[in-house]
C-alpha positions as CSV (number, residue, x, y, z in Angstrom):
1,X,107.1,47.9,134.0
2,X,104.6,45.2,135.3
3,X,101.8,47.5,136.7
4,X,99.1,45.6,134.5
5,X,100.2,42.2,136.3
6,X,99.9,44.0,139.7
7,X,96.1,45.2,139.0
8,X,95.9,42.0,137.8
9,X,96.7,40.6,141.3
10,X,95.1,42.6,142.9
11,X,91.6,42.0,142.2
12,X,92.6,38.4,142.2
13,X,93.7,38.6,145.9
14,X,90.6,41.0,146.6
15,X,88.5,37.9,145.7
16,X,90.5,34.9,147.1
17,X,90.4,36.9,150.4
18,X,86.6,37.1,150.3
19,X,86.2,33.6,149.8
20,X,84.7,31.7,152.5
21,X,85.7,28.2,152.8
22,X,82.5,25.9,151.3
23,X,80.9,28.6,150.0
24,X,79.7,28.9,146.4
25,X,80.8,30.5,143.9
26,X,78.1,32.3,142.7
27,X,78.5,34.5,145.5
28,X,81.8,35.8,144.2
29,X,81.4,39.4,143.5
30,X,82.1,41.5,140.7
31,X,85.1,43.6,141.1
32,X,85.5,46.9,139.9
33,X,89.6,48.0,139.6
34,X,90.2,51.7,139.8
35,X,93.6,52.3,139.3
36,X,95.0,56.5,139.0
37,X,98.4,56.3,137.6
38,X,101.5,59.2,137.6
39,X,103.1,57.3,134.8
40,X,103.2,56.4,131.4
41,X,101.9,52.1,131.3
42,X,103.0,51.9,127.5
43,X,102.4,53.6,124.2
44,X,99.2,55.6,125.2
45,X,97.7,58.9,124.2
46,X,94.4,58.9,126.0
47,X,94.2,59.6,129.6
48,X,90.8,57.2,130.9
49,X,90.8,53.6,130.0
50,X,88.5,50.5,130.6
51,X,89.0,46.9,130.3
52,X,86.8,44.3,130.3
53,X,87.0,40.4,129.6
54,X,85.6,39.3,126.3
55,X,84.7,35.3,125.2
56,X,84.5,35.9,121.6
57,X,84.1,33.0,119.5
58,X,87.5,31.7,116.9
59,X,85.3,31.3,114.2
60,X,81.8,32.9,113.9
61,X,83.1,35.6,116.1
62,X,80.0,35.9,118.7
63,X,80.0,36.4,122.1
64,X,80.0,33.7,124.6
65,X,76.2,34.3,126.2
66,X,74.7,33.1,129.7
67,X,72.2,30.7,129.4
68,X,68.4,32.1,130.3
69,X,69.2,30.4,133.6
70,X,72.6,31.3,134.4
71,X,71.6,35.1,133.8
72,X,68.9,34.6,136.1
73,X,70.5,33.5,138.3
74,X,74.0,35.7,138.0
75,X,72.1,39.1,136.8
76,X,74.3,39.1,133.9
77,X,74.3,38.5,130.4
78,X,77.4,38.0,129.3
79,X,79.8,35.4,130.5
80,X,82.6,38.8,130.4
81,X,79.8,40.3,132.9
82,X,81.2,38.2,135.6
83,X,85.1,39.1,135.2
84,X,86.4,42.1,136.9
85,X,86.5,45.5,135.4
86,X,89.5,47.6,135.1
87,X,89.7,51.4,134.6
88,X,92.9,53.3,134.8
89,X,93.1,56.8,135.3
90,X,96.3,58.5,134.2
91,X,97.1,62.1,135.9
92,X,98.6,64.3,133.2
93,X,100.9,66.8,135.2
């Protein structure tokens, strides 16, 4: 019933626990979540999924962009790009 809340704590732990007290955090790394499930999470059909955080925008709908700096800096371009990524790979028996 709660799977999605356990992935969800589970990259956050994986992070926490690579954390070294005083150090920044731009040198938090990007997590990838691969999770192969034997169950049904909800009403699905397919069988691969990916998720991905999005900063979209209330009211001109855009995406929330890095500045030239910060993607210099993170390698990214996307404020999303730093967030985990989640796939979720259901075995159809």
């Amino acid at each position: 019933m709660d799977y999605l809340h356990r992935m969800l704590y589970g990259t956050s732990k994986t992070i926490t626990e690579r954390m070294v007290q005083g150090a920044k955090y731009l040198e938090v790394k990007k997590i990838y979540s691969i999770n192969i499930v034997y169950f049904d999470l909800g009403q699905d059909d397919d069988y691969v999924y990916h998720g991905k955080t999005h900063f979209t925008g209330l009211y001109k709908k855009d995406e929330l962009r890095l500045s030239k700096s910060q993607c210099e800096t993170f390698g990214k371009e996307t404020a999303g790009d730093v967030y985990p990524e989640y796939y979720i790979l259901k075995v159809i028996i």
